[in-house]
mmCIF file of the C-alpha atoms, coordinates in Angstrom:
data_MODEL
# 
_entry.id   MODEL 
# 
loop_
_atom_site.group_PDB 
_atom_site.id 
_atom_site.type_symbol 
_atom_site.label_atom_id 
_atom_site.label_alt_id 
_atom_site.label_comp_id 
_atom_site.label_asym_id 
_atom_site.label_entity_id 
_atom_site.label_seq_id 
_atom_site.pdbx_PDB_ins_code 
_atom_site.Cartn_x 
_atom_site.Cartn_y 
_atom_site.Cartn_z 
_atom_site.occupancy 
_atom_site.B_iso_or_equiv 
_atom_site.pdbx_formal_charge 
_atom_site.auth_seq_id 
_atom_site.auth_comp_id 
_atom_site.auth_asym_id 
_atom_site.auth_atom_id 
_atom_site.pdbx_PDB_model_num 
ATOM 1   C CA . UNK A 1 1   ? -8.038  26.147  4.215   1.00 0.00 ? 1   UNK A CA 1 
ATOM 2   C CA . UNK A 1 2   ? -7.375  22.490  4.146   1.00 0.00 ? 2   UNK A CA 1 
ATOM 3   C CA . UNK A 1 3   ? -4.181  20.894  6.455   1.00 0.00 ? 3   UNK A CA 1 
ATOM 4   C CA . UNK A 1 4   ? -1.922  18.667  4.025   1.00 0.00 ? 4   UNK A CA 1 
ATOM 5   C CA . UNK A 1 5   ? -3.663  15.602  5.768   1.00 0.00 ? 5   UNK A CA 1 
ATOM 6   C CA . UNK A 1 6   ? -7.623  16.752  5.110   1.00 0.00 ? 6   UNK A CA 1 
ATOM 7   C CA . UNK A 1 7   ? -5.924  17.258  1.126   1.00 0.00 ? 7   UNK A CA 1 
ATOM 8   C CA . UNK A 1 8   ? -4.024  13.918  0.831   1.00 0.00 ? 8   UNK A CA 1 
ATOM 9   C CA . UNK A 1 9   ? -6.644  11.100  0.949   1.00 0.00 ? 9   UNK A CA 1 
ATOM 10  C CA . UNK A 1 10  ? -4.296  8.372   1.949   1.00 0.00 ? 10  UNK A CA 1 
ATOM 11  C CA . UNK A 1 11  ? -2.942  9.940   5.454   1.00 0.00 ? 11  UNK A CA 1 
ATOM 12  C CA . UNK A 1 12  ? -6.596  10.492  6.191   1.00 0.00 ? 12  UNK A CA 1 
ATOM 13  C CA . UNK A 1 13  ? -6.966  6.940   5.284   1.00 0.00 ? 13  UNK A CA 1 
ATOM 14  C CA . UNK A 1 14  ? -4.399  6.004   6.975   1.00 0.00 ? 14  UNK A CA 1 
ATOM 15  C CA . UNK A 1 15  ? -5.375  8.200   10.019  1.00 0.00 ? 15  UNK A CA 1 
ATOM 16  C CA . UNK A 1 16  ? -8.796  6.096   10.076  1.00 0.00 ? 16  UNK A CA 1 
ATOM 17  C CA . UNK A 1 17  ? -7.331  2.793   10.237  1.00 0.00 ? 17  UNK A CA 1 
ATOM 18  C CA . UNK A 1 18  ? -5.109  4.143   13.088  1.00 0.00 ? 18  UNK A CA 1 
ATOM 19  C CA . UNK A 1 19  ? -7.963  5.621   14.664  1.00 0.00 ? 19  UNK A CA 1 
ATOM 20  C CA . UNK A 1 20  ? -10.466 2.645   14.605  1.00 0.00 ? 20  UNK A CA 1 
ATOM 21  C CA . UNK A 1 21  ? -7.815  0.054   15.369  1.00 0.00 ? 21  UNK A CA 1 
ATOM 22  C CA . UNK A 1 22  ? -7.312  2.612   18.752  1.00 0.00 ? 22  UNK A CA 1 
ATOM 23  C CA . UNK A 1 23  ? -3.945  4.160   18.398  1.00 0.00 ? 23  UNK A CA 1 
ATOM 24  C CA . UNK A 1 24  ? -3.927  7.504   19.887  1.00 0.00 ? 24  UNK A CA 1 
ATOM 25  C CA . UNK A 1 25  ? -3.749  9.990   17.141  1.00 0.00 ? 25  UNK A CA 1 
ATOM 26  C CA . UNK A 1 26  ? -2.590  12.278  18.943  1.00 0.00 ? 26  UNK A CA 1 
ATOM 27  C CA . UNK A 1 27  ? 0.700   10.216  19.437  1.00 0.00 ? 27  UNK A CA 1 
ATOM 28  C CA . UNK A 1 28  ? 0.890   9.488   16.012  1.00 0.00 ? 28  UNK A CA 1 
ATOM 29  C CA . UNK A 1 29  ? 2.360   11.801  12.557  1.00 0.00 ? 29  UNK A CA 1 
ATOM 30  C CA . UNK A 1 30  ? 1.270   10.508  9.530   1.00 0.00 ? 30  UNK A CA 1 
ATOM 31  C CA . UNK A 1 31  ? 2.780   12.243  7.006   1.00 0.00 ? 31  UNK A CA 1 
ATOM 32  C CA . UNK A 1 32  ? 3.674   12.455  2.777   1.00 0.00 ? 32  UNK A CA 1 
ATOM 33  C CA . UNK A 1 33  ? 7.225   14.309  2.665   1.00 0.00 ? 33  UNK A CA 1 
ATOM 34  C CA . UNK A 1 34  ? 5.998   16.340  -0.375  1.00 0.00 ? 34  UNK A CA 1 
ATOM 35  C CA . UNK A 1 35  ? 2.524   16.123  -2.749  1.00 0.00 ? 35  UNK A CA 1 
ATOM 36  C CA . UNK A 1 36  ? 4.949   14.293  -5.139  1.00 0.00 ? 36  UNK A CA 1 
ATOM 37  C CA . UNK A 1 37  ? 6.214   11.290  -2.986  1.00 0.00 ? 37  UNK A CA 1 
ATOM 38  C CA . UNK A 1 38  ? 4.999   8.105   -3.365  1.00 0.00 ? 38  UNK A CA 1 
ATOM 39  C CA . UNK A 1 39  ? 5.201   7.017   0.197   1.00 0.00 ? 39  UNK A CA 1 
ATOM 40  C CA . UNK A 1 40  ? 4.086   7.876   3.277   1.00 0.00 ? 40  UNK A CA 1 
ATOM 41  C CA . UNK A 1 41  ? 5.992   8.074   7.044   1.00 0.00 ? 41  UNK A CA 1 
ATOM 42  C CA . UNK A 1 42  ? 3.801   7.106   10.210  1.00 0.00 ? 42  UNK A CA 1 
ATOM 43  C CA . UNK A 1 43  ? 5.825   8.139   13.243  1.00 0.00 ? 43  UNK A CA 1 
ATOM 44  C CA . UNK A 1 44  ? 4.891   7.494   17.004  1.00 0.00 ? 44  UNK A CA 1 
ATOM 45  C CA . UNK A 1 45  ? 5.480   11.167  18.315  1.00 0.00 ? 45  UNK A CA 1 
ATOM 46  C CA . UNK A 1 46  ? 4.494   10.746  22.023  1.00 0.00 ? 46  UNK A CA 1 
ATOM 47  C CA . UNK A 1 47  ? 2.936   13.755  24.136  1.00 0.00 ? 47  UNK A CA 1 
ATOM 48  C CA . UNK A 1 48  ? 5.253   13.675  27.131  1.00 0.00 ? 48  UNK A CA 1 
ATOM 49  C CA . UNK A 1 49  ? 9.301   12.850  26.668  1.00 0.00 ? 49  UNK A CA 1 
ATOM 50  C CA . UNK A 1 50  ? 8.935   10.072  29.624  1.00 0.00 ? 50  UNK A CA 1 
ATOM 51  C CA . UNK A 1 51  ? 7.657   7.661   26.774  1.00 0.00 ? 51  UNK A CA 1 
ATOM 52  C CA . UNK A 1 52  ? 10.180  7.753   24.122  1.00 0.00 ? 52  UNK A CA 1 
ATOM 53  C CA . UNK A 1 53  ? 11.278  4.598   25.024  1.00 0.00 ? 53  UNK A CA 1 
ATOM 54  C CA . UNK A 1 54  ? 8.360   3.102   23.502  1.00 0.00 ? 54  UNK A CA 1 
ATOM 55  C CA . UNK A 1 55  ? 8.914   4.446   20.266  1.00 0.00 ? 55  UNK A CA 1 
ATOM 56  C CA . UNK A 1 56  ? 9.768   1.243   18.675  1.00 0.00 ? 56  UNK A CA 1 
ATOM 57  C CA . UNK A 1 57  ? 6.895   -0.975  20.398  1.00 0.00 ? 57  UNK A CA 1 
ATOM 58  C CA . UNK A 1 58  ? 4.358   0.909   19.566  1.00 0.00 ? 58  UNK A CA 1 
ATOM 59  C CA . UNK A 1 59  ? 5.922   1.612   15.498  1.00 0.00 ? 59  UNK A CA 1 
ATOM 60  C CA . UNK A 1 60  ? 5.797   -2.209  15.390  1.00 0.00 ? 60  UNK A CA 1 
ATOM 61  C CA . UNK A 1 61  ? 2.547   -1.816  17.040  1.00 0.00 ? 61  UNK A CA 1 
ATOM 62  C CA . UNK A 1 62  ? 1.436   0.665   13.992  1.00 0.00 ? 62  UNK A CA 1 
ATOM 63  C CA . UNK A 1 63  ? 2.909   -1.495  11.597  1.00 0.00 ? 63  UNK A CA 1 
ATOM 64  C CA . UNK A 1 64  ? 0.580   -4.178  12.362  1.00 0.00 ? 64  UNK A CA 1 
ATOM 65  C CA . UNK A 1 65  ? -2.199  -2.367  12.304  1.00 0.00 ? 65  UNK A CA 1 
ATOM 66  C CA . UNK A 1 66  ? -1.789  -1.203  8.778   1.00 0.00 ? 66  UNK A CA 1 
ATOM 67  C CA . UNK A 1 67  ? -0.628  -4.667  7.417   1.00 0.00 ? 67  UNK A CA 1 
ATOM 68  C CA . UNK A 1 68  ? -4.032  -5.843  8.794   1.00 0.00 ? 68  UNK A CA 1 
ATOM 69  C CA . UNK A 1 69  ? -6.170  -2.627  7.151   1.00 0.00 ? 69  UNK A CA 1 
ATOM 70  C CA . UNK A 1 70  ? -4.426  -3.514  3.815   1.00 0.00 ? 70  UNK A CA 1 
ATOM 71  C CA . UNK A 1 71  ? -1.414  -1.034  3.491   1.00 0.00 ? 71  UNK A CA 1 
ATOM 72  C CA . UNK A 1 72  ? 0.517   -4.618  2.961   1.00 0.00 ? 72  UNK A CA 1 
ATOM 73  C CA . UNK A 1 73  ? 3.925   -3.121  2.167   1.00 0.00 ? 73  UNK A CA 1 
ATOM 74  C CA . UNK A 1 74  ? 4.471   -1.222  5.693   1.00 0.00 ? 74  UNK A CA 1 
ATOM 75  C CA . UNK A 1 75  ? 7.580   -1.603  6.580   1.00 0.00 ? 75  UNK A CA 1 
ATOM 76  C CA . UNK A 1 76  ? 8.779   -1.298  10.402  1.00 0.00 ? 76  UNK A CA 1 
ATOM 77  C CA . UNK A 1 77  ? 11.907  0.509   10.193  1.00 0.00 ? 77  UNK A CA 1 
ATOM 78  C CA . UNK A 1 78  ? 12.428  1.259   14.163  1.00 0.00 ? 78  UNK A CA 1 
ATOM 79  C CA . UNK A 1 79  ? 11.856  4.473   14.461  1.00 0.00 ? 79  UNK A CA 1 
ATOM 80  C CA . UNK A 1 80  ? 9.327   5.012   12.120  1.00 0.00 ? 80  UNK A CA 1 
ATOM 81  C CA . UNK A 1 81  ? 6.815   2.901   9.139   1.00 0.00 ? 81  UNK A CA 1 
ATOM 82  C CA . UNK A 1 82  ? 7.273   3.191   6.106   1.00 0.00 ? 82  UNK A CA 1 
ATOM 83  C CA . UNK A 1 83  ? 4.485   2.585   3.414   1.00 0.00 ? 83  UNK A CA 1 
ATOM 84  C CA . UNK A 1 84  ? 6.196   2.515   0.485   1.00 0.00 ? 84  UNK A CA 1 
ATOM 85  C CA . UNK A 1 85  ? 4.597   2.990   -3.421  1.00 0.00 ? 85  UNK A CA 1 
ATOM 86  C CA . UNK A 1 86  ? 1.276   5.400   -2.331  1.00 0.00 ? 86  UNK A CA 1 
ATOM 87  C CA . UNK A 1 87  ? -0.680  6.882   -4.847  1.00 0.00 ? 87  UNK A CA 1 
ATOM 88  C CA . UNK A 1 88  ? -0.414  10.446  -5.452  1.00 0.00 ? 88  UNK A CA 1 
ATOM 89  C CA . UNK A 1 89  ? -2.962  12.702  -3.680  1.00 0.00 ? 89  UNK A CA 1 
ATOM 90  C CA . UNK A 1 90  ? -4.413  13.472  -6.976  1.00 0.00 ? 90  UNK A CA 1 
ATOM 91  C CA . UNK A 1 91  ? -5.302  10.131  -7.717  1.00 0.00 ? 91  UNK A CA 1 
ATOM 92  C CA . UNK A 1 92  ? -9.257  9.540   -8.349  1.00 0.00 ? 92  UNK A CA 1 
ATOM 93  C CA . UNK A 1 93  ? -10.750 7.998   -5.694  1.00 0.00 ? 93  UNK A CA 1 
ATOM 94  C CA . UNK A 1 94  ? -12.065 5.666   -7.942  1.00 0.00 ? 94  UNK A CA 1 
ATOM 95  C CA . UNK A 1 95  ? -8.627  4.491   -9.282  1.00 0.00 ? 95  UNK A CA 1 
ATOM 96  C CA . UNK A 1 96  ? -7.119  0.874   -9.166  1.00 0.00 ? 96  UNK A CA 1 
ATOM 97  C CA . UNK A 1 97  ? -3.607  -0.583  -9.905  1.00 0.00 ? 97  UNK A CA 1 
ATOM 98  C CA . UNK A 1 98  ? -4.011  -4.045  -11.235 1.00 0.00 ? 98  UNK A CA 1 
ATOM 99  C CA . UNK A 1 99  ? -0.490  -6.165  -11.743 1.00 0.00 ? 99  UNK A CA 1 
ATOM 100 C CA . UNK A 1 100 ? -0.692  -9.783  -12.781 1.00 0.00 ? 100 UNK A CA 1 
ATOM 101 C CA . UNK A 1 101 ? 2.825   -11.796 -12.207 1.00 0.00 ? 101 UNK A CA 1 
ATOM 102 C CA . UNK A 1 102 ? 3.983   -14.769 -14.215 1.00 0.00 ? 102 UNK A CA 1 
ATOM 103 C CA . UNK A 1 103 ? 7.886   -15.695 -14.350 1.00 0.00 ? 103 UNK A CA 1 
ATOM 104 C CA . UNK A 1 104 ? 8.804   -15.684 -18.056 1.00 0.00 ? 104 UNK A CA 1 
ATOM 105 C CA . UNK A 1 105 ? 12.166  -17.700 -18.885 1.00 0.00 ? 105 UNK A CA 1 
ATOM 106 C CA . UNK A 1 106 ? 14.531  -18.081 -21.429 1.00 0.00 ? 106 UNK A CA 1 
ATOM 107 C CA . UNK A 1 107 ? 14.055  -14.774 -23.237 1.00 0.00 ? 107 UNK A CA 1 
ATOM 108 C CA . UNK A 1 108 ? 16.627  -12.511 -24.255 1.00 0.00 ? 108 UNK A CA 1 
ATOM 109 C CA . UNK A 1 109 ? 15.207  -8.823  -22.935 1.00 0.00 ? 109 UNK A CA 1 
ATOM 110 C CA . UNK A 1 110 ? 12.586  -7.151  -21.320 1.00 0.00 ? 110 UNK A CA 1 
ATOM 111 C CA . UNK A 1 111 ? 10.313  -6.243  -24.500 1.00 0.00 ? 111 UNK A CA 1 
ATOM 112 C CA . UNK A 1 112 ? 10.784  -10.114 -25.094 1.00 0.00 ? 112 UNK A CA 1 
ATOM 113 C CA . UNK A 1 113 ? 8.798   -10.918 -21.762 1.00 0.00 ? 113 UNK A CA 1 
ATOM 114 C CA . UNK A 1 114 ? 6.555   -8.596  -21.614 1.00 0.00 ? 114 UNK A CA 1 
ATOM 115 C CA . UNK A 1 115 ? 5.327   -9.929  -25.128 1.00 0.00 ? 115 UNK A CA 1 
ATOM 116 C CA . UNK A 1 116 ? 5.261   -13.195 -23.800 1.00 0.00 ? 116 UNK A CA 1 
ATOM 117 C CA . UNK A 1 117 ? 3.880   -12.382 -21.079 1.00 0.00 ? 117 UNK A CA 1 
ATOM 118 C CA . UNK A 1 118 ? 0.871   -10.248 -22.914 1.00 0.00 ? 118 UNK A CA 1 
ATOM 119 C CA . UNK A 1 119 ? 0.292   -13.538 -25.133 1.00 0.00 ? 119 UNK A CA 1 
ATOM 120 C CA . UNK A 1 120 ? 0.352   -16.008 -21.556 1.00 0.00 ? 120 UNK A CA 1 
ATOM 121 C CA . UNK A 1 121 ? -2.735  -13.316 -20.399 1.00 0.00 ? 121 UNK A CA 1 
ATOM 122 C CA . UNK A 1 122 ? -4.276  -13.807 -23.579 1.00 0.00 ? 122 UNK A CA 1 
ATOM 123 C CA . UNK A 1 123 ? -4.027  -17.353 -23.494 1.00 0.00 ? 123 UNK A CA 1 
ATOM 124 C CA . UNK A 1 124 ? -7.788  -19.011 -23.811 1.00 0.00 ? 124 UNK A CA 1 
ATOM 125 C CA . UNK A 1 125 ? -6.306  -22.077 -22.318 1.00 0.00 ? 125 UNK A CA 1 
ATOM 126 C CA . UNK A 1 126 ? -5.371  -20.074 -18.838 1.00 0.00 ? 126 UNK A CA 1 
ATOM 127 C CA . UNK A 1 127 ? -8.582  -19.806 -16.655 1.00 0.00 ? 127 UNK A CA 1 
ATOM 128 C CA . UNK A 1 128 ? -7.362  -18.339 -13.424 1.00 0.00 ? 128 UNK A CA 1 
ATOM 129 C CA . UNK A 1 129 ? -5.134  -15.519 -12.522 1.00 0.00 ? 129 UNK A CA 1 
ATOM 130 C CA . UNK A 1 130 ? -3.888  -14.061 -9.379  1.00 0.00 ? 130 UNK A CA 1 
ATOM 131 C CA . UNK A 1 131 ? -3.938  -10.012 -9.683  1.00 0.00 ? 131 UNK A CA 1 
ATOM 132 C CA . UNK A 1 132 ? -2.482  -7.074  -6.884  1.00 0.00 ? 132 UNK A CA 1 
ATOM 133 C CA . UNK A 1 133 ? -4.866  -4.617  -7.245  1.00 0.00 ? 133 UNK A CA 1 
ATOM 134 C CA . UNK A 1 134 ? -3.579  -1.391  -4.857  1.00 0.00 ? 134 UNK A CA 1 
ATOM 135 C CA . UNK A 1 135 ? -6.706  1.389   -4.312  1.00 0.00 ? 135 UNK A CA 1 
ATOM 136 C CA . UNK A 1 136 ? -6.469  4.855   -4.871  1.00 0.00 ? 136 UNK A CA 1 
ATOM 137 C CA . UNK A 1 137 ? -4.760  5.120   -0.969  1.00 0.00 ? 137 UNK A CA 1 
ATOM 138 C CA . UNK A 1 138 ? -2.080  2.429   -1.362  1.00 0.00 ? 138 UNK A CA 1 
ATOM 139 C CA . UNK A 1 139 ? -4.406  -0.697  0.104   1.00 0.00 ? 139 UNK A CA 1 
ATOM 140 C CA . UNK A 1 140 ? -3.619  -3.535  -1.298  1.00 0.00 ? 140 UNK A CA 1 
ATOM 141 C CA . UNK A 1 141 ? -5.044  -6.723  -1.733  1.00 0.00 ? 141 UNK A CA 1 
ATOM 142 C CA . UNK A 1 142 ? -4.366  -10.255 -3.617  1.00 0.00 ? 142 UNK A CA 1 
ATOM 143 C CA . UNK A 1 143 ? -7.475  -11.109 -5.569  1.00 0.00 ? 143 UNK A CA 1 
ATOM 144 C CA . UNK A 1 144 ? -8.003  -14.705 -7.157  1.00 0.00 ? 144 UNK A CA 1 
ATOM 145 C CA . UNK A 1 145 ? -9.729  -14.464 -10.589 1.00 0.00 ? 145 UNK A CA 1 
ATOM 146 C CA . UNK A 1 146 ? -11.758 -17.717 -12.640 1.00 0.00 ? 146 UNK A CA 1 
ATOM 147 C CA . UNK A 1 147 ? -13.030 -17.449 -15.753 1.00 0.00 ? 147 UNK A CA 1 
ATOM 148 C CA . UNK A 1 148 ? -15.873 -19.253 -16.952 1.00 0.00 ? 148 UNK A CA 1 
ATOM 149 C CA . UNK A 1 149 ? -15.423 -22.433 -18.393 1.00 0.00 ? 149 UNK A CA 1 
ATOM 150 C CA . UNK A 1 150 ? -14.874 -21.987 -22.041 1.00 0.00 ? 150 UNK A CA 1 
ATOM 151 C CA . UNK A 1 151 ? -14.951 -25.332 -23.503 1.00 0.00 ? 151 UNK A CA 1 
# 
């Protein structure tokens, strides 16, 4: 039978970054509160009570880490990191979250934006884009994107 880790591939991902970047695992939870949340909780859990009091040094520590292996949106809350807006364990590993961002102004509501925003992306006269694309583990990554020149 599989542990809730070896079943959720973004704690083992998360795990390997850890791991590589030479935290001690066995220091460290990683952790999904249930198969339907959409974050993740990485916790310094030390073996021995004497170092508690580096609980927040080495979460900032953590934090780091996982900024610089692409889980951007860690968050070092103290006592623990939280990774915020994680794919659901069920996700395909071959599954991508693209989001392009433009400021739309004066429009009266949403449905008004998002249809001027859907005409801006159409736009033949807009060559380059900036997209968040988030993996199928939460990594996430700014991508810069130039289209051929059409005239």
């Amino acid at each position: 039978m599989t542990s809730p880790s070896q079943a959720d591939p973004a704690v083992s991902a998360i795990r390997a970054a850890l791991d590589s970047a030479g935290h001690g695992l066995a220091e460290v939870l990683v952790t999904r509160p249930d198969h339907g949340a959409d974050h993740i909780v990485v916790r310094y859990n030390p073996l021995s009570s004497d170092t508690w009091d580096l609980e927040e040094e080495r979460n900032a520590a953590l934090t780091k880490t996982l900024r610089h292996a692409g889980w951007e949106s860690a968050v070092d809350l103290g006592t623990l990191v939280f990774i915020p807006e994680v794919p659901l364990p069920t996700t395909a590993p071959a599954t991508f979250v693209a989001t392009w961002r433009i400021a739309i102004d004066d429009v009266h509501d949403a449905q008004e934006a998002a249809d001027e925003a859907r005409g801006r992306q159409l736009d033949t006269g807009i060559t380059e884009s900036i997209w968040q694309v988030t993996d199928a583990v939460g990594r996430t990554r700014s991508i810069h994107c130039s289209d051929p020149d059409l005239s």
